[in-house]
C-alpha positions as CSV (number, residue, x, y, z in Angstrom):
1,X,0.0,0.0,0.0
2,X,1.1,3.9,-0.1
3,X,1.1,6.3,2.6
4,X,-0.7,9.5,1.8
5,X,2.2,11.1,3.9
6,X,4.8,9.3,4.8
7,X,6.4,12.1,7.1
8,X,3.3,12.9,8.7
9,X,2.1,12.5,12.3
10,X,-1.2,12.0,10.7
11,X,-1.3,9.7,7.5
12,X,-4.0,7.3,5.3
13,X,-3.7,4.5,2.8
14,X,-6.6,3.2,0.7
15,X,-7.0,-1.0,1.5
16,X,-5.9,-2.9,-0.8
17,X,-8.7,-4.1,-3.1
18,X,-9.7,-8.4,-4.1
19,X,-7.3,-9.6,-0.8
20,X,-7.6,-13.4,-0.7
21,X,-11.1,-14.8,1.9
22,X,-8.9,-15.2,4.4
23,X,-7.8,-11.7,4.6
24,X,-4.0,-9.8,4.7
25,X,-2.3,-8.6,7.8
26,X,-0.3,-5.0,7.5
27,X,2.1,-4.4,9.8
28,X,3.3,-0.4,9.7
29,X,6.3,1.4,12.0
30,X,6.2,4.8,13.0
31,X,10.1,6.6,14.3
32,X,9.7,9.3,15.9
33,X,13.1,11.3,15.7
34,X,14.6,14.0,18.1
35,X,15.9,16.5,15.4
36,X,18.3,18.0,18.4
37,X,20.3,14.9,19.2
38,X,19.1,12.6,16.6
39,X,17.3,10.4,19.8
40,X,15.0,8.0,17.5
41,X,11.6,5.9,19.1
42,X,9.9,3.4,17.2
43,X,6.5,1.9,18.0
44,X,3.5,-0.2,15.4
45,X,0.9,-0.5,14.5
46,X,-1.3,-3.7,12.8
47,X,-4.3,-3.1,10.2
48,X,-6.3,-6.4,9.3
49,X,-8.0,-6.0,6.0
50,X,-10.6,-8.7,6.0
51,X,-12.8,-10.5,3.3
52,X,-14.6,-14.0,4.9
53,X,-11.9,-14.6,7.8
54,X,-11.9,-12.7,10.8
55,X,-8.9,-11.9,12.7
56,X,-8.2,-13.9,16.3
57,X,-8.4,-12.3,19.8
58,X,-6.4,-11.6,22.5
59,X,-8.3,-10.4,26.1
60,X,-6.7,-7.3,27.5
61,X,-4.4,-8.6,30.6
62,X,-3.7,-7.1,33.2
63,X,-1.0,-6.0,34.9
64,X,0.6,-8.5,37.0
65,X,2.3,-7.7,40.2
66,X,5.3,-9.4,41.9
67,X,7.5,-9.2,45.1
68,X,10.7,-8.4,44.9
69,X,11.8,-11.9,45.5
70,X,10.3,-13.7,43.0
71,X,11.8,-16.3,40.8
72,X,9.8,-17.2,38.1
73,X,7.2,-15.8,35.7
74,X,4.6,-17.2,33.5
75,X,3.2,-15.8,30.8
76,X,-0.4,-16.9,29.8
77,X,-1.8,-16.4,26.5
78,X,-3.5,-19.2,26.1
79,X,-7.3,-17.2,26.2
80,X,-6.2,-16.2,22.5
81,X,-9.2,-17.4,20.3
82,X,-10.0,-17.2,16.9
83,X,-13.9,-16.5,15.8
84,X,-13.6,-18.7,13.2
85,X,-11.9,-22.0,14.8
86,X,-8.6,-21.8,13.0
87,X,-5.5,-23.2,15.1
88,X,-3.4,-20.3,16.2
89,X,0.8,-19.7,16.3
90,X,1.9,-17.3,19.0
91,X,5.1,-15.4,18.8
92,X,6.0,-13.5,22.3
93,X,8.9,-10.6,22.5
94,X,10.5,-8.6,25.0
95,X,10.0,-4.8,24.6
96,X,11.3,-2.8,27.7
97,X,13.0,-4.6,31.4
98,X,16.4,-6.1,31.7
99,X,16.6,-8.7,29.4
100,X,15.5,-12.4,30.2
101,X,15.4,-15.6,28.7
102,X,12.1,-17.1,27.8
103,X,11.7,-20.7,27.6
104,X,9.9,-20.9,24.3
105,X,8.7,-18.1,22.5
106,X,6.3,-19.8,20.6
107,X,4.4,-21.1,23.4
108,X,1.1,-19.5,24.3
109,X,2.3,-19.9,28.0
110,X,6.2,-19.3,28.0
111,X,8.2,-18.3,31.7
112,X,11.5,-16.7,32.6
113,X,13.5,-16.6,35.3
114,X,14.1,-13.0,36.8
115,X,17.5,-12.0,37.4
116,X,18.4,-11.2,41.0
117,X,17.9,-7.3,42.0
118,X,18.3,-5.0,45.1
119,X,15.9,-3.1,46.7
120,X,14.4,-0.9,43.8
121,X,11.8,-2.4,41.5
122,X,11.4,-3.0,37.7
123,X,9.1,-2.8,34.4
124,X,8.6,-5.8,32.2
125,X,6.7,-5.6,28.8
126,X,6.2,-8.5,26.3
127,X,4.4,-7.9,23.3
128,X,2.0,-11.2,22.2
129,X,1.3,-11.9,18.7
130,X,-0.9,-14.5,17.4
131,X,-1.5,-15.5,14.1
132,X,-4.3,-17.6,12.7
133,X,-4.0,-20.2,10.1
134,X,-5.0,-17.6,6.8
135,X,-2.4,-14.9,8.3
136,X,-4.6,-12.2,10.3
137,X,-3.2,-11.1,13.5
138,X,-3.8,-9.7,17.1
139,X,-1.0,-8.2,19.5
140,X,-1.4,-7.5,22.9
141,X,0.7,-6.4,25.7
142,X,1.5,-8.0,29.1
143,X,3.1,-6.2,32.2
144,X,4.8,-7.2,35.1
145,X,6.2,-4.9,37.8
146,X,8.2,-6.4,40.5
147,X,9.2,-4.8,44.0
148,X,8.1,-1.7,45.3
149,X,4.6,-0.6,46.1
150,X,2.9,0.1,42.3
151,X,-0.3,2.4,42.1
152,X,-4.0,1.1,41.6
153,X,-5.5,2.5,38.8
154,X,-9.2,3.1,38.7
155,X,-11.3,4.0,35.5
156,X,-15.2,5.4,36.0
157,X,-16.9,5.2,32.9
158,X,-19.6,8.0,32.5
159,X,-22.2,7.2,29.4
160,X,-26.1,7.6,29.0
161,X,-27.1,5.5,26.4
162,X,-24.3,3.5,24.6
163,X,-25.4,4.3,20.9
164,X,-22.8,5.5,18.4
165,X,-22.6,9.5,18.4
166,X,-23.2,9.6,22.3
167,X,-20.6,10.8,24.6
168,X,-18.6,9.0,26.9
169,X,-16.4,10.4,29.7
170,X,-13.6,8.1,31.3
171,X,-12.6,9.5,34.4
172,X,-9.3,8.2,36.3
173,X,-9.3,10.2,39.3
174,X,-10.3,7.3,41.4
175,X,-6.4,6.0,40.9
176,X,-3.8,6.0,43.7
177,X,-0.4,6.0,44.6
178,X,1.9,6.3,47.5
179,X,4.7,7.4,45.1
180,X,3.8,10.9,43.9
181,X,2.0,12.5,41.2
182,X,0.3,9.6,38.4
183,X,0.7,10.0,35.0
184,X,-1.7,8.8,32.9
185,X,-2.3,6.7,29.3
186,X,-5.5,6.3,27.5
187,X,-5.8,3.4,24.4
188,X,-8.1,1.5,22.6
189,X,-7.1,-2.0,22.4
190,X,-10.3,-3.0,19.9
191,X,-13.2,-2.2,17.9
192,X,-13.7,1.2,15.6
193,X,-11.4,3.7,16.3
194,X,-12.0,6.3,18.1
195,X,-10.3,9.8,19.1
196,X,-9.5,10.7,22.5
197,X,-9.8,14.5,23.1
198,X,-7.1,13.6,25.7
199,X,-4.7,10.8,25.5
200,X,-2.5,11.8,28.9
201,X,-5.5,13.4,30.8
202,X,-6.2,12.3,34.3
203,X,-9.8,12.8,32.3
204,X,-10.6,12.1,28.6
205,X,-13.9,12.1,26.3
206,X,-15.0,10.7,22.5
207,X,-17.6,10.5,20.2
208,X,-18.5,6.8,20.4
209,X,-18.3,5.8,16.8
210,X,-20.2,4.5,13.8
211,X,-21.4,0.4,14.2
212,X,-23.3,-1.6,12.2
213,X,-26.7,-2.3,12.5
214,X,-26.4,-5.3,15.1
215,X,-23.8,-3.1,17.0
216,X,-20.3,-3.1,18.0
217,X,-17.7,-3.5,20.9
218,X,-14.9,-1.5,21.9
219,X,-11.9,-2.0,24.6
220,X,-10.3,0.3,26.2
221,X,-7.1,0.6,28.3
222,X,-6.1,2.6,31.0
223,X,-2.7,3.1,31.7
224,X,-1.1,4.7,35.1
225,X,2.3,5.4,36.4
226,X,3.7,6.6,39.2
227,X,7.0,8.6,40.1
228,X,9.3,5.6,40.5
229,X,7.5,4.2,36.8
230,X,5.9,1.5,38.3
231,X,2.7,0.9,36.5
232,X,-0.7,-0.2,37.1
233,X,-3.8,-1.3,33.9
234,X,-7.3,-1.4,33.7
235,X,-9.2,-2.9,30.4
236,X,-12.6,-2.6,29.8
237,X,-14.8,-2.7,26.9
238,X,-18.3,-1.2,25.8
239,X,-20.9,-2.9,23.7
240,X,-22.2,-0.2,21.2
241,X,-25.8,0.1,19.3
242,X,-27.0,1.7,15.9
243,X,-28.2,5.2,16.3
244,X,-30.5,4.3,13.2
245,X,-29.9,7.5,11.2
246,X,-29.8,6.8,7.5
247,X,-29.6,9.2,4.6
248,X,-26.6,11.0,5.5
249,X,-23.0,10.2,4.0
250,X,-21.4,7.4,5.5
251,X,-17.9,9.2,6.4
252,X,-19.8,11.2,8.7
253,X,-20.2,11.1,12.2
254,X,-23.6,10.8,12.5
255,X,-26.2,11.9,16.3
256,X,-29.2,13.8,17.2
257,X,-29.8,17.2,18.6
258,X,-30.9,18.2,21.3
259,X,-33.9,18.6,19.8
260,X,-33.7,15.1,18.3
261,X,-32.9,16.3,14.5
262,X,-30.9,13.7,12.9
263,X,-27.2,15.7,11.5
264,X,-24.0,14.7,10.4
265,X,-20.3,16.1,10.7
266,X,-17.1,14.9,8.9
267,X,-13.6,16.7,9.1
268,X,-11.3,17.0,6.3
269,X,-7.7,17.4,6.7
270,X,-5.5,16.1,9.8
271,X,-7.8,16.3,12.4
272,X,-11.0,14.6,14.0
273,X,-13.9,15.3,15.8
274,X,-13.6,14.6,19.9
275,X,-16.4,16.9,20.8
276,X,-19.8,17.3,19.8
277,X,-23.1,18.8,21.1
278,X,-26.4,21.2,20.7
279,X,-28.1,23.4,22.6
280,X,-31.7,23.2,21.7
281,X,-33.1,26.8,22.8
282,X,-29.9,29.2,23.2
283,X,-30.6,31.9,24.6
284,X,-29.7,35.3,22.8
285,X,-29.2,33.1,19.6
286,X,-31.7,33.7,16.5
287,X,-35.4,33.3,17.3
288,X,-35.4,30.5,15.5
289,X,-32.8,28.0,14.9
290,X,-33.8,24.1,13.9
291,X,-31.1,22.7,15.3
292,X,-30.0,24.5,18.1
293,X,-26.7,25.5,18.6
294,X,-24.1,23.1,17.8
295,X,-21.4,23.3,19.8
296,X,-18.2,20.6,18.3
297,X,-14.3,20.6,18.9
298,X,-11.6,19.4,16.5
299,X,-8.3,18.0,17.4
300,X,-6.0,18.7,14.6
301,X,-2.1,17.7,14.5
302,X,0.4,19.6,14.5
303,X,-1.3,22.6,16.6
304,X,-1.9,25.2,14.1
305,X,-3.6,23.4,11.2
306,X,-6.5,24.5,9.0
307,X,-9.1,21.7,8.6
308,X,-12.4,21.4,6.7
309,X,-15.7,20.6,9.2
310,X,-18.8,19.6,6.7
311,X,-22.0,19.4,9.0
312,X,-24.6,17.7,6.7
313,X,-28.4,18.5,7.2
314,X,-31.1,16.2,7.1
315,X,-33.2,18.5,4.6
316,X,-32.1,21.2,2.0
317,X,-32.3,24.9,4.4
318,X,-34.6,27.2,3.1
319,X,-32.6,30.1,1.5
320,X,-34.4,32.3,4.1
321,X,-31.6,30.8,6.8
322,X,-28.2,32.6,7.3
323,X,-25.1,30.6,9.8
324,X,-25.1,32.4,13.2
325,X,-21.6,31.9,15.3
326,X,-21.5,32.5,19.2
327,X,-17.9,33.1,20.7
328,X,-17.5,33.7,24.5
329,X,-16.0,37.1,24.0
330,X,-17.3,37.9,20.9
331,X,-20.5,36.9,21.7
332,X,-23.4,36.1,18.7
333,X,-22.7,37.0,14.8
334,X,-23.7,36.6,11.6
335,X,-21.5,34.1,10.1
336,X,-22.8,33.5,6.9
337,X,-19.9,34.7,4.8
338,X,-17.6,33.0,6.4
339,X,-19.4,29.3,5.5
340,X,-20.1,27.9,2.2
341,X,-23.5,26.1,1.6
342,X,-23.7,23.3,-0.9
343,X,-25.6,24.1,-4.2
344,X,-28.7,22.4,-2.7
345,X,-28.4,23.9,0.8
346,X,-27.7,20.3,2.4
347,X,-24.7,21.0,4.0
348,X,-22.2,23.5,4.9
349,X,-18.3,23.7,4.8
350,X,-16.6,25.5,7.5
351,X,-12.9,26.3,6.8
352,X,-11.2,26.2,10.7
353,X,-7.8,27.5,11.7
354,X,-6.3,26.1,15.1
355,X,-5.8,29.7,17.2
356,X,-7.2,31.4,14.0
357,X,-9.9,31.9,11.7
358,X,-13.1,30.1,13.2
359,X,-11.8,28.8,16.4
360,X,-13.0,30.3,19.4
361,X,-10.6,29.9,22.2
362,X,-7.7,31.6,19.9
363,X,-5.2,29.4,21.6
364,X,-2.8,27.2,19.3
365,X,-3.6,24.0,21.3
366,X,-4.1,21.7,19.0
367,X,-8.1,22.0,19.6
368,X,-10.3,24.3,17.4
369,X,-13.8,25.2,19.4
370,X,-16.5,26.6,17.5
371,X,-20.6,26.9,18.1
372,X,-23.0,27.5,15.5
373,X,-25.7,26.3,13.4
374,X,-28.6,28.0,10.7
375,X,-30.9,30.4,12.1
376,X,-33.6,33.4,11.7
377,X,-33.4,36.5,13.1
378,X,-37.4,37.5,12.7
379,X,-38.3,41.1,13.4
380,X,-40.5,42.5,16.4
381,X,-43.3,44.8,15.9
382,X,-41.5,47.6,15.7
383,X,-40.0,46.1,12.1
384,X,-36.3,46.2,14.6
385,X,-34.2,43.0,14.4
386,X,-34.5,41.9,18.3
387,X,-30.8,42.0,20.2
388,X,-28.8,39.0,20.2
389,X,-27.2,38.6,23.9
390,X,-24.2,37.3,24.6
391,X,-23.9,34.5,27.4
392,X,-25.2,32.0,24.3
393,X,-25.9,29.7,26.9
394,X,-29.2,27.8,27.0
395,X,-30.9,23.9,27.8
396,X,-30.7,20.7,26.5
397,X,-28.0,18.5,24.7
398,X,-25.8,16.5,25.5
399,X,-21.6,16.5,25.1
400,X,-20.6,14.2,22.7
401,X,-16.9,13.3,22.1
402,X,-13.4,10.2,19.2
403,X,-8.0,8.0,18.1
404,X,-4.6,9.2,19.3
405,X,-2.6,7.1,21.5
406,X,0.8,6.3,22.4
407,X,2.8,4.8,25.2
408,X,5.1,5.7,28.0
409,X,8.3,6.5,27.6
């Protein structure tokens, strides 16, 4: 396959086309490269195209802690399964800990003997790879701390209804250490993608993405580390249901207003949607606006980029409707020439500049904030446009938020 941008943070390839029924396994490195001291970092990533076959599975483990005195170490990965009842090879290597011998790395349940240590502690990660009988794959990684007193981590889960373009909030405040400030991870492990609006927040939000019509489940990881890097994991995962909306492109991100009007929003350029929500009434907003205010964030990489949001309407807008923006200290305005409508009013393009043009924190943070939507202004009896206030605030709607992740150093 090509890489759209082989340089880029941020890069896409188009799948290749007739792959075999049992499907093809791509394997892709990313180096990350200090330009200072020439300090490189590699880390991978798997894509399984798929025809018939369906790639195997490997549960999330977790983090296995150990005494300082321990001897010996197993490794179990014999819950591996594959959802089609082809016989599995396993392949196990060593990515970060002083190095140890395993007794056979092609064993779905391989040990090691630690080496002897002092009164510190220490990180082990192995990476798992299995591999069905057509050639899909599934990695996952397995830690072990030993010594020392590791931190607890603790992931709350905040969701209404699990149905693809609802937000979810995962919280990891709950965690604990006795050594120091946490750091924290956030990754998805399986399913749809999705886009954190925070990968190293203590808190972090997404759009729970598009499923098919029977539904879809994702798995999630949390990752936490304390000041002497030992390490704690939690996994779990979140069944997700069709939101039914049809009629709107399928690279959109599809939900409902507050008001329960079915819309679409798609990003164009490096960046992707990790906030989204309406306002049904606004207050000081035009007298009338169909769907509310709609209030979205964009995470684009690097900080500074342009990107293209096109939010898709479920009906062509009457010509009679102009795009009304509300910024905290700008307050309400008349947007209109600053969006374009398609020929047959049933969508609109907004062109967004991280810190610039369109986004309304003005801060180069890698986040572009904007709230707007359609509306009509419609004159009192006087024949005098009414004021628009300010505070744009108002009832109803939920926040929506979707994937970045990386590791620990």
């Amino acid at each position: 396959v090509v890489l759209s941008d082989a340089s880029s943070p941020v890069t896409a390839f188009t799948a290749p086309a007739n792959v075999p029924p049992g499907g093809v396994a791509l394997r892709f490195e990313m180096t990350l490269i200090d330009s200072g001291c020439g300090i490189a970092e590699s880390d991978e990533v798997l894509v399984n195209v798929t025809a018939d076959n369906q790639p195997p599975v490997i549960p999330s483990p977790e983090t296995v802690h150990l005494a300082a005195d321990a001897e010996t170490v197993l490794l179990d990965g014999a819950e591996a399964v594959d959802p089609d009842g082809e016989e599995l090879t396993y392949q196990w290597r060593q990515i970060t800990g002083p190095p140890v011998t395993l007794s056979d790395p092609n064993a779905p349940k391989p040990s090691f003997q630690l080496p002897q240590m002092g009164s510190g502690s220490e990180v082990y990660r192995f990476r798992l790879m299995v591999t069905d009988a057509s050639g899909l794959q599934a990695d996952a990684d397995y830690w072990i701390t030993v010594g020392g007193t590791p931190p607890s981590a603790a992931a709350d889960v905040d969701v209404d209804v699990l149905v693809e373009g609802n937000n979810v909030i995962l919280d990891a405040s709950g965690s604990q250490t006795p050594e120091g400030q946490l750091r924290y991870i956030w990754r998805q492990t399986y399913g749809p993608p999705v886009l954190f609006s925070s990968v190293r927040g203590e808190k972090t939000t997404f759009v729970l993405p598009a499923v098919s019509s029977g539904g879809e489940r994702i798995e999630l990881e949390l990752i936490v580390q304390d000041g002497k890097n030992l390490l704690d994991t939690r996994h779990f995962s979140l069944q997700i249901e069709d939101n039914g909306i049809t009629g709107l492109p399928e690279e959109a991100t599809t939900t409902r207003t507050a008001g329960g009007e079915p819309i679409g929003i798609e990003v164009k350029g490096n960046g992707g949607l990790v906030s989204l929500s309406s306002v049904k009434n606004p207050i000081g907003g035009p007298n009338i606006m169909p769907y509310g205010r709609i209030d979205a964030q964009v995470r684009v990489s690097p900080p500074g980029e342009t990107v293209q949001v096109l939010l898709y309407l479920p009906q062509p807008l009457s010509p009679a409707y102009r795009w009304y923006a509300f910024e905290p200290d700008r307050g309400w305005y008349d947007a209109t020439g600053d969006v374009v409508f398609s020929d047959d009013r049933t969508y609109v393009t907004l062109t967004l500049t991280d810190g610039g043009e369109g986004d309304a924190d003005g801060a180069v943070n890698g986040i572009i904030q904007f709230s707007s939507g359609p509306g009509i202004i419609v004159q009192g009896d006087d024949g005098e446009e009414p004021p628009m206030d300010t505070d744009g605030g108002g009832g109803g709607g939920g926040c929506f938020l979707r994937t970045l992740y990386g590791d620990f150093n």
